[in-house]
N, C-alpha and C positions, 0 to 999 in steps of 0.2 A: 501378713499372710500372703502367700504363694499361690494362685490358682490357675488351673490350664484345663481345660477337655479335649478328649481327642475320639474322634466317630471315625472308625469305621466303615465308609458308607456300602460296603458288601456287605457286610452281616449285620450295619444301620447298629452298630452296637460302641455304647457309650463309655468311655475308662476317663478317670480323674486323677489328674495331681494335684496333691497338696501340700505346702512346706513352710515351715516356718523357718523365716528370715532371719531371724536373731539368732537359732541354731543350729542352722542349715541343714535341717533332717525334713524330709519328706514322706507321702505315703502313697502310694495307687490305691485304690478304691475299684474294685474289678477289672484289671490287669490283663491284656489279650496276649498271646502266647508270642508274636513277634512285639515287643517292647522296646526296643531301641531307640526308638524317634524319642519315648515316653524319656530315657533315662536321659537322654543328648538334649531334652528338654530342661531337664532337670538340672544338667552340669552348665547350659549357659547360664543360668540364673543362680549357679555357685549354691546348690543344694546338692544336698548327697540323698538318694532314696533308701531308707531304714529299714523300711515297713511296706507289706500290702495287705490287702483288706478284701473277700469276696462276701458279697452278698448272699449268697447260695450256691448250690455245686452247680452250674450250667447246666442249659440242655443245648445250649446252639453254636458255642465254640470251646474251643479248650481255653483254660484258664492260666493265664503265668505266673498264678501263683507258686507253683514249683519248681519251677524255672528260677522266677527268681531265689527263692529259697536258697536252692541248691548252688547256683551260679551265684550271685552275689550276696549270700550272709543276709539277706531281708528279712526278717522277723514278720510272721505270718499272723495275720488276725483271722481265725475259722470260726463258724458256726457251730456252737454244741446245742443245737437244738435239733428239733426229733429224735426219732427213736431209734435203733442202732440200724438203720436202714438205711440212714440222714449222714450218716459220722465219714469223715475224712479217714483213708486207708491208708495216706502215705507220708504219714508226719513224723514217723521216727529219724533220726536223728539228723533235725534240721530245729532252728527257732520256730514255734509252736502258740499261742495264747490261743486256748478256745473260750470262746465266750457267747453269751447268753443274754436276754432278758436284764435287763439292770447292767450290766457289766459296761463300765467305762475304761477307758486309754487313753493315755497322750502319747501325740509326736512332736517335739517339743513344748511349745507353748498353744499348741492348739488340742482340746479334747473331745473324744468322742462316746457318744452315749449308744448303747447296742438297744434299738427295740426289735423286739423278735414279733416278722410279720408275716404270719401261714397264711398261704394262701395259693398262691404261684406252684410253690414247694412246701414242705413242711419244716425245714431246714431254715425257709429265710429270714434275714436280720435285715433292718434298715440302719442308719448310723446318721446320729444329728451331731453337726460340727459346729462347737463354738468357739470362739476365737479369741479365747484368753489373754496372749498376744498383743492384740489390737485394744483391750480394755474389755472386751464383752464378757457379759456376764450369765445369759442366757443365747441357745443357739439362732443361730442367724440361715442356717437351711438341714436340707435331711436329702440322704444318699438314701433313695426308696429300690434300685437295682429290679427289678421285676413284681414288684410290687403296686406302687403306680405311677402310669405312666402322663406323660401329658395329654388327656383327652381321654384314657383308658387304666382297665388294671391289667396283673397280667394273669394269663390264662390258666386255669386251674386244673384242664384237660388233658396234658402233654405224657402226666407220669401214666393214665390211664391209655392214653391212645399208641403214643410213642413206645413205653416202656413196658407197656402189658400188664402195669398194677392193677387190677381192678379193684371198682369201688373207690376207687382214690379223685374220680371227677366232681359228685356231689361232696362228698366233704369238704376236699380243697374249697367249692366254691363257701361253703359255709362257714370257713375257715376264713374267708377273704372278706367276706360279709362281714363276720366280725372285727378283723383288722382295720378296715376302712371304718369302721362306727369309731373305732379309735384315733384314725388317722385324723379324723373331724374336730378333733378336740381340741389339733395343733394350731398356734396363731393362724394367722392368717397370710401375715410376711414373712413367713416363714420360706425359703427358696427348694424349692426341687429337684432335683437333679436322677434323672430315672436313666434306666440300665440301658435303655432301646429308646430310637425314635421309629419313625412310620418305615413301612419295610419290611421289620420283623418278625418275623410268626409266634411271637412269645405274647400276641394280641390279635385284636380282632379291627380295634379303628385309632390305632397311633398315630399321633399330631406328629405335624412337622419341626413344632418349633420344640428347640432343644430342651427348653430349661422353662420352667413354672413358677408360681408359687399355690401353695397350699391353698390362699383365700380364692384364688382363681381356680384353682379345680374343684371347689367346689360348689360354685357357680355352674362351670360348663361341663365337668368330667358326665357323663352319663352315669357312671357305675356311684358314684355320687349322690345321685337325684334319686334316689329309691332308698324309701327308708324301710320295706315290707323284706325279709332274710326271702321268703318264696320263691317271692317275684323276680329280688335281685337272680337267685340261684338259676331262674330259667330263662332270665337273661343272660346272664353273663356264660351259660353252657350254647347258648343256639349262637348258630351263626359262625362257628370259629374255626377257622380255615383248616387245609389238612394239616398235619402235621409231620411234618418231615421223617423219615426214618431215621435218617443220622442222628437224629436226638437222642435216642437209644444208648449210641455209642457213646454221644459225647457225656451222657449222664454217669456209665461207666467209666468215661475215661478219668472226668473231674474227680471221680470219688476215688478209685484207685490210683490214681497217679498218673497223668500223660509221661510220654517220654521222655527224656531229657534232648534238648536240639544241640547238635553240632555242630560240625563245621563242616561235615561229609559234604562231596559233590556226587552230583546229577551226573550221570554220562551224557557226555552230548555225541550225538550219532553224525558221523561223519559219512555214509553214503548209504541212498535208497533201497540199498540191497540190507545193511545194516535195519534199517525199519521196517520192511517185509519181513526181515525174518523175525524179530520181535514180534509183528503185528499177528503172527501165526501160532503162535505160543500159547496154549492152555493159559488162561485167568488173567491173563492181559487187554487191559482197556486201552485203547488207543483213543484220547484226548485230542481234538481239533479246538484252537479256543482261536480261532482267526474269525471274523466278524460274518455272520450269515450272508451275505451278497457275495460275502467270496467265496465260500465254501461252497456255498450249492454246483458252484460251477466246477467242481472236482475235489472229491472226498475222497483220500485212500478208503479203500473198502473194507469196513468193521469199523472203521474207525464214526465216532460221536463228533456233533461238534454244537462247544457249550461255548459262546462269541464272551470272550473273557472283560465282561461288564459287572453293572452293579447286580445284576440279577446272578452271577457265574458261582457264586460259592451257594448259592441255595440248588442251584440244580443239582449241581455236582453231587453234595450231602447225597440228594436223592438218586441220581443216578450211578454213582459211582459207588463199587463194593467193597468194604475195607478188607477183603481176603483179596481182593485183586489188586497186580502189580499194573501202573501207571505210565505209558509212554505219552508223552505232553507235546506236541506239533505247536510250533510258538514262534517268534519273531522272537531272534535275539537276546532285544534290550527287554520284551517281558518275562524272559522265563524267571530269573529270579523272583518277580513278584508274584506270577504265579504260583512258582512254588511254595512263596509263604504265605500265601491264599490256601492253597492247598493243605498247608499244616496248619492253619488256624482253626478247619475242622476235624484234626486229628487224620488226615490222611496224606499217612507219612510217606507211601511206599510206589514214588515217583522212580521208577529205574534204569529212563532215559528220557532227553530231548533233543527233539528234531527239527529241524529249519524246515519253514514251510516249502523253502525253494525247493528243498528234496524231492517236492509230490510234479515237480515240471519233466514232463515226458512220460511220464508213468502211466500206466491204466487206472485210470480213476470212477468215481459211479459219481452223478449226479441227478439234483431232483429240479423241479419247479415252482416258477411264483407265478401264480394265474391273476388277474386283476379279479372282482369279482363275478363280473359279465360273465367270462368264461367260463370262469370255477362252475357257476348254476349250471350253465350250458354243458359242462361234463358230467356236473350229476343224474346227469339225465340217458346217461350211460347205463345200459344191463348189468355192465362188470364193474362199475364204480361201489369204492366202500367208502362210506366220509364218516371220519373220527374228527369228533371235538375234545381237545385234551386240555380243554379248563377246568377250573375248580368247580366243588358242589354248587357257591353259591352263584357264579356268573351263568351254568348252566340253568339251575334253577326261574332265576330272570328272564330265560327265552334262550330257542336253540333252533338250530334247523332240524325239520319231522324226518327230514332222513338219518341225521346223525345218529352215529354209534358215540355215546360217552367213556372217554378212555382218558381220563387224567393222564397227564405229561411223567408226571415221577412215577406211575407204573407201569409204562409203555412198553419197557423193554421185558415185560414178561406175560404183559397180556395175552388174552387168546386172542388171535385174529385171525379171519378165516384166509385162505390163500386166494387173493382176488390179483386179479390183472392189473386190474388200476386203483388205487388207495390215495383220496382227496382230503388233507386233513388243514384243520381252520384252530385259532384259537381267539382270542379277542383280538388281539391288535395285528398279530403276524410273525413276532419274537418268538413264540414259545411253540407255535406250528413248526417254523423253520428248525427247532430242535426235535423236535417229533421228526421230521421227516429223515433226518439225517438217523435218526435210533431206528428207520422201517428200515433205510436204504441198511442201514447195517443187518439188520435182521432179513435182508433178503429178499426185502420187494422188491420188483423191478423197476415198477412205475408209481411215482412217489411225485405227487404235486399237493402245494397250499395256498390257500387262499391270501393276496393280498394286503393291508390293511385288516385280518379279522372280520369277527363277528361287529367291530364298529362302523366297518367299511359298508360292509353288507346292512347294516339296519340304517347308516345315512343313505346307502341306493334305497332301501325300500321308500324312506321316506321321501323321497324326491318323485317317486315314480308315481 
């Protein structure tokens, strides 16, 4: 048997190949919508990919399972579990098997067993593979996809908060309660292999290490160590981060069909005058992904800038609107990966890129980095407004008595009142610096952030 993982590490999201050697057919196992490394993987080791496999319909990227489908004849394993809310939209006339509870498969000499595991979604299957092939006779690990994770399960609150089901939070967790009393049963060496490592928002405290086994998470998983259905439910509900809006989408997109990807190109903009007049245009976002230290020192004006790192495809989800059309400010050699960053969450509608050098001589707006000293020393300003744009629970932990809380992913519609000077902080300094570039777009004048964060500022407290 054939094995490979490949993460992700923007969306911290896990896809598997597997193939049997002796008949050279293979399968992906949650499949991300740019594949190519997956299938070039495949062809040096003289497998051909048959088959793929998702776990559930996603909430946090698009799936290639239809991609593949469509594009190479792969033979689909889907979920027919839940209720017609749950069911795949776009399986006519492509290869197809839905399956269930009890339902097995092979890819050639290796099989797979479907457990159906609610909780997450109501839709999810885990899949335990054993390895025929090799002489085994019972499975040797389990593909859990959002079910559980190393150190955690996953999050039961997404279709409630993301997608507006209500009612769908305590269930799910009840649902998950009961799955994991299941999951307990399995050996113990039994191997793991879960959909997400730490990163993800499809959890609340995901390990970093890739890959588990059964007898070990039950030992250290927390959501494990509670045998009371209550208890676990009010656990596993508190605490769990916001949830992105894109989820929404992408939960539509996986159910009724992502696009099919081309070959289409990007326009790339050949003079400054060519991106002003873009940048003026009704529903166009104009995307900076050039690294915060640079950008602050001159931003075309509207334009955002989300420094195209590991944290870039989770902003964007939240910041960027799938009716608006996308011009990308990028260095060269990264627009392409950008842009298939960009369709990995279903936002397809890039309709040009610009070299950063364009923005040299131009009118530009910029903001500030204050050390901490300062930053205090301005707050103490009459016309100062300080917005902390962390999460619930880092705010929670302690904040500055003068903050305004204004989470980062809803920045760009908050109310904020029209102040002279606007101070904004987040933990470390990363996620201010995108705050500030979303006020400079919206029109404040004077736009400074703190430092190092709220980390920076609680080591001056402690020192003083």
């Amino acid at each position: 048997m054939y094995f490979k993982s490949f993460t992700d590490e923007k969306l911290a999201q896990n896809a598997y190949l597997i193939g049997c050697q002796r008949t050279g057919e293979s399968i992906i196992i949650d499949a991300p919508r740019n594949f190519e490394h997956i299938l070039g993987a495949a062809e040096k080791e003289g497998l051909r990919v048959t088959a793929a496999a998702d776990t559930h319909i996603h909430a946090d990227y698009v799936s290639g399972a239809r991609q593949l489908a469509v594009q190479h004849g792969v033979k689909l394993y889907l979920s027919d579990e839940g209720d017609e809310n749950w069911k795949y939209r776009y399986t006519d006339g492509i290869d197809v098997e839905f399956v269930k509870e009890g339902s097995k498969f092979s890819v050639g000499n290796i099989d797979f067993e479907v457990w159906h595991t609610p909780g997450h979604t109501p839709e999810s299957i885990s899949f335990l593979l054993t390895d025929r092939g090799g002489g085994a006779t019972g499975p040797m690990g389990i593909f859990t996809g959002d079910f559980v994770f190393v150190g955690d399960v996953g999050r039961p609150d997404l279709l409630e908060k993301a997608a507006g089901i209500g009612g769908t939070a305590d269930s799910g967790a009840r649902d998950m309660y009961r799955s994991i009393q299941r999951f307990k049963t399995l050996p113990d060496h039994l191997v793991v292999w879960p959909g997400h490592g730490a990163g993800s928002a499809c959890g609340k405290s995901l390990g970093a290490v890739p890959i588990s086994t059964v007898g070990y998470e039950k030992q250290s998983n927390w959501a494990l160590q509670i045998n009371e259905e209550e208890k676990f439910v009010t656990e596993l509900l508190k605490d769990q981060p916001e949830a992105p809006v894109y989820f929404a989408e992408m939960k539509k997109l996986n159910k009724e069909g992502p696009s099919i990807l081309g070959d289409e190109k990007v326009k790339v903009l050949k003079t400054s005058e060519e991106l002003k007049k873009l940048a003026a245009e009704e529903q166009v976002f104009v995307l900076d992904t050039r690294p915060a230290k640079v950008a602050e020192k001159g931003l075309l004006k509207g334009s955002i800038n989300i420094p195209f790192n590991k944290s870039f495809t989770n902003w964007a989800g939240w910041l960027v609107k799938y009716d608006e059309k996308i011009v990308v400010i990028a260095e060269i050699g990264e627009q392409e990966e950008v842009q298939k960053t960009l369709q990995s969450i279903g936002l397809d509608t890039i309709i040009a890129f610009a070299d950063p050098a364009m923005l040299n001589g131009e009118e530009l707006v910029t903001y500030e980095t204050l050390p901490v000293s300062t930053f205090l020393k301005e707050m103490e300003d009459e016309d100062a407004f300080v917005i902390d744009v962390r999460n619930d629970n880092e705010w929670n932990n302690g904040h500055l008595n003068e903050a305004e809380h204004l989470f980062l992913g809803k920045l760009r519609e908050a109310d904020i009142l029209e102040n002279k000077k606007v101070l904004v902080h987040c933990q470390s300094g990363a996620r201010s610096a995108i705050a500030s570039s979303i006020l400079k777009a919206r029109g404040f004048e004077t736009v400074k952030h703190m430092e190092g964060g709220y980390n920076a500022y609680s080591a001056a407290q402690s020192t003083n």
